[in-house]
N, C-alpha and C positions, 0 to 999 in steps of 0.2 A: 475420388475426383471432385465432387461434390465438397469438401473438407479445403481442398487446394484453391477453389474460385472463392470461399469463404477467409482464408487466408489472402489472398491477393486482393480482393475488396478492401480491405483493411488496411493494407499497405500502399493499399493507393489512393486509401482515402485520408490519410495521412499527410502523401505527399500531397495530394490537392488543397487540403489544411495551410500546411504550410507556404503553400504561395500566393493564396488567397491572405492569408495573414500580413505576408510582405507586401504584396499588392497594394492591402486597402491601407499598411502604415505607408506606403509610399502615395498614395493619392490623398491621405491627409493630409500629409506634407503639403504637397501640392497646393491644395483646398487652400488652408491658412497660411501660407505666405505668399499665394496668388494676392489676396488682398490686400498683405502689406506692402512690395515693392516690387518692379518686374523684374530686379537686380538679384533679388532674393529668391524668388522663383525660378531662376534663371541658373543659378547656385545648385538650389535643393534639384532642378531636373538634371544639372550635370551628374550629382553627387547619384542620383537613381538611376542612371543608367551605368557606370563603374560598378553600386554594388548589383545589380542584375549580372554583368556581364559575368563579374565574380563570381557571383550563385551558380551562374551558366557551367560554367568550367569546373566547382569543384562538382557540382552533378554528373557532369561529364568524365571526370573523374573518379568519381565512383561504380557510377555504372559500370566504367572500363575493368575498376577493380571488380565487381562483381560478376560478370561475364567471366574475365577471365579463372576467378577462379570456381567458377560453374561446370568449366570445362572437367575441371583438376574431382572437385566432387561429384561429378558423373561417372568419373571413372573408377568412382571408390578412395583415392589416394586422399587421405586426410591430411597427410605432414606438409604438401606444396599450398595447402588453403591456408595452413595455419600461421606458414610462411607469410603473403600473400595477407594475413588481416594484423599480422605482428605489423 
């Protein structure tokens, strides 16, 4: 058990990596073309929220892919997973 919460620390300190990464490249953005024009700031916030929305959905996506096939390796059947990540 002990090995499993060691494992998932890991995997989700990952994904917390990862959004902190985009995050702070999207508030540089921000940051530096805040100063140059409110035209251009205006731009770089349309363009950060399209690629979030994106992120959003293929995470959502994959979690779905994940989930479902959690079901299929819970119950031992390996061939519906392998289906499932082809």
């Amino acid at each position: 058990m002990k090995n499993f919460y060691r494992n998932f620390l890991k995997l989700c300190s990952m994904l917390v990596l990862q959004n902190v990464v985009t995050l702070s490249v999207n508030l540089a953005d921000n940051i530096m073309l805040g100063a140059f024009s409110e035209t251009a700031l205006s731009g770089v916030t349309t363009v950060n929220q399209v690629q979030s929305v994106f992120q959003q959905l293929l995470m959502a996506l994959g979690d779905g892919l994940v989930i479902f096939g959690s079901q299929y390796w819970g119950k031992k059947e390996t061939q519906p997973v392998r289906k499932i990540s082809a």
